[in-house]
N, C-alpha and C positions, 0 to 999 in steps of 0.2 A: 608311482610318481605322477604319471600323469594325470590317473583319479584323484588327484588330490589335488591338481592345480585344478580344472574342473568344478571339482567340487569350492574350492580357494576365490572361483571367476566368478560362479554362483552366487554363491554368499558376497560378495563384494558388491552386486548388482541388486543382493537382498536388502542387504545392507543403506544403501543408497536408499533404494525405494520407500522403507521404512522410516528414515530419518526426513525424506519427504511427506511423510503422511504426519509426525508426529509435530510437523512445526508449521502443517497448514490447518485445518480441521478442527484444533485444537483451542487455535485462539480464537475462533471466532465464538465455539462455547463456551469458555471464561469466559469471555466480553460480556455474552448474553446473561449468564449465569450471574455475574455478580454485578449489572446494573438492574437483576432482576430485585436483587436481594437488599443490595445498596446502592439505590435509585440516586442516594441526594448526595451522594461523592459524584466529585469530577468522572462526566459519563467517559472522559479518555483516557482518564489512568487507570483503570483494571486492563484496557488491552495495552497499552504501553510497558504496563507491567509484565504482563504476560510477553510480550511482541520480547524485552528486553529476557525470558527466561530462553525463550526457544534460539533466540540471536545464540545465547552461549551455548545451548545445544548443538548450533550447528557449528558452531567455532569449536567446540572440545570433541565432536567426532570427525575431523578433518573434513566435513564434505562443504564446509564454507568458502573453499577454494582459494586461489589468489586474488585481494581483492586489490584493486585500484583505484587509485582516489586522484592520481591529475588528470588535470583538465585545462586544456586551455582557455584562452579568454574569452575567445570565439563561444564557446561552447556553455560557458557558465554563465553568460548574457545573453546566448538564446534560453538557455534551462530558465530565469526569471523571468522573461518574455513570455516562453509559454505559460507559464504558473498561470499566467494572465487568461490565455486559450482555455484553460483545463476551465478557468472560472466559468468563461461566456459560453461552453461546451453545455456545462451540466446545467447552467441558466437556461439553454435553448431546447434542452429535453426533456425541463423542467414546465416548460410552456406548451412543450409539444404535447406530452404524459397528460399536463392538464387538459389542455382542448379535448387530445381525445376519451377521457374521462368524462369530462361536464360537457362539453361541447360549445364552450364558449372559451373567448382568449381570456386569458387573468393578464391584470396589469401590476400587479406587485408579487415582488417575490420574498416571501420569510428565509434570512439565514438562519437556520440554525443554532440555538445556544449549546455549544458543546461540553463550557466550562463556567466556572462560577466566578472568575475574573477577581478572585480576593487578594491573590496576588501576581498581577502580570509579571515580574522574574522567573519566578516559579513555574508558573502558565508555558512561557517561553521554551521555557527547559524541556518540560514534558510535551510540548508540541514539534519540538525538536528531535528530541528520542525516540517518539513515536514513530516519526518520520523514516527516520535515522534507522529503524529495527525495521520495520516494514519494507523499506526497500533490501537493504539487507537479505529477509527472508523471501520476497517473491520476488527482489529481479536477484541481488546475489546467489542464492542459494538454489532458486527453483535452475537458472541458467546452467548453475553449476552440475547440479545431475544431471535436467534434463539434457540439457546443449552436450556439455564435455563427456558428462557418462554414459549416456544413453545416447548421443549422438544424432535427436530428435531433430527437425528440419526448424529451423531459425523461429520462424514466423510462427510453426504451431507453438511454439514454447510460449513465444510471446502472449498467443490467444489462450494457453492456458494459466498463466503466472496471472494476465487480467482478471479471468474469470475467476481462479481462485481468489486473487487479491481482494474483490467485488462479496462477493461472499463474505468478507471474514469482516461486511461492514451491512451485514443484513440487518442488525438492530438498529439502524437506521430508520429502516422500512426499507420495501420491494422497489421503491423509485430510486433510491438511493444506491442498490445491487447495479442499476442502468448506470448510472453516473460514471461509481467508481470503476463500470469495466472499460468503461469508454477512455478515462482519465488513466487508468493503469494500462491500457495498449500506452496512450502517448508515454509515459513513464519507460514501458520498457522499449517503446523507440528511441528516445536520447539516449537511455542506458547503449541500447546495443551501437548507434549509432555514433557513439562518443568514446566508442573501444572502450567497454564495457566499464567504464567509472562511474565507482560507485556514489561519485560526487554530483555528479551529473542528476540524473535522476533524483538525490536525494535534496539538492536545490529546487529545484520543481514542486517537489515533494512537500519539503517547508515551506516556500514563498507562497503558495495555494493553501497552507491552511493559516497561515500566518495574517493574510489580504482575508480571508473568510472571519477569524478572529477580528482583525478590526472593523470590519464590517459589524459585526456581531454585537461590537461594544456600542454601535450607537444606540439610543434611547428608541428609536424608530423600530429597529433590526430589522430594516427592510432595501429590498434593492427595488429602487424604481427606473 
């Protein structure tokens, strides 16, 4: 009986780990994989797509945990605040990366076109979802093993849910990996800091690419 609780603790710790590996890693090669293949679809929906398979991977093997969604007011007006931070964040290491590249300052900065803007409802939606499943799987889910099952110390969780997070946005480019580690620590500071709502963070979350999108739609597509 007892080899068999043992063995029972094992596998539940396997278990876990697994279910970690299969819903990080993963999506960051679909993403690459099929903007490789189909470049001229929306570059966010093959990971949205995917972000939304692994979300139910981890909801139908229980290790999704209890998730929380209030928040109070306090909390969801600094989460939009920041979104704002996360922006001037990856603009300021975006100037830095340059300098120390060229060795001169740049005075304008390219947002990004992430999407094809044909139809902004739509756009909205899948900027939403994305959002919505990405936190989900690296502050819900990664917390959830590493913190509650594994019993990992707060902060490295935190540094590892980033760095994974950061990764799985390497088709970006390698400047891009800096950004989102930087902007996914702040993510899973409100998370943990907001007793772990998953509203919190995923506010952040969308108001930062949502402020990037309209950015994005001007005819300029520049931050000056």
């Amino acid at each position: 009986m007892e080899e068999f609780l043992i063995v029972n603790f094992h596998t539940h710790y396997l278990s876990a780990l697994l279910v970690l590996i299969s819903i990080s890693f993963p999506t960051c090669l679909i993403g690459i994989f099929i903007k490789l293949n189909l470049g001229r679809i929306n570059n966010i929906l093959p990971n949205t797509l995917s972000y939304i398979l692994f979300s139910l991977i981890a909801f139908f093997t229980g290790y999704i945990g209890n998730i929380t969604f209030n928040i109070s007011i306090y909390f969801a007006t600094l989460s939009f605040i920041i979104s704002f931070l996360c922006i001037g964040l990856e603009i300021i290491e975006a100037i830095i990366a340059h300098f120390i590249k060229y060795k001169f300052w740049i005075k304008n900065i390219e947002v990004h076109k992430i999407m094809e803007k044909k139809n902004i409802f739509f756009d909205i939606i899948i900027i939403f979802t994305g959002a919505f499943c990405e936190e989900i799987i690296f502050r819900q889910v990664f917390f959830n093993i590493l913190y509650n099952i594994f019993n990992i110390n707060i902060y490295i969780v935190i540094i590892i849910s980033a760095f994974i997070y950061s990764i799985n946005h390497i088709y970006f480019g390698t400047n891009a990996v800096i950004q989102k580690f930087i902007t996914g620590i702040i993510y899973s500071l409100i998370f943990v800091y907001s007793s772990f709502s998953i509203t919190s963070s995923s506010i952040t979350h969308f108001s930062q690419n949502m402020i990037l999108y309209i950015l994005s739609s001007n005819n300029k597509e520049r931050l000056h």
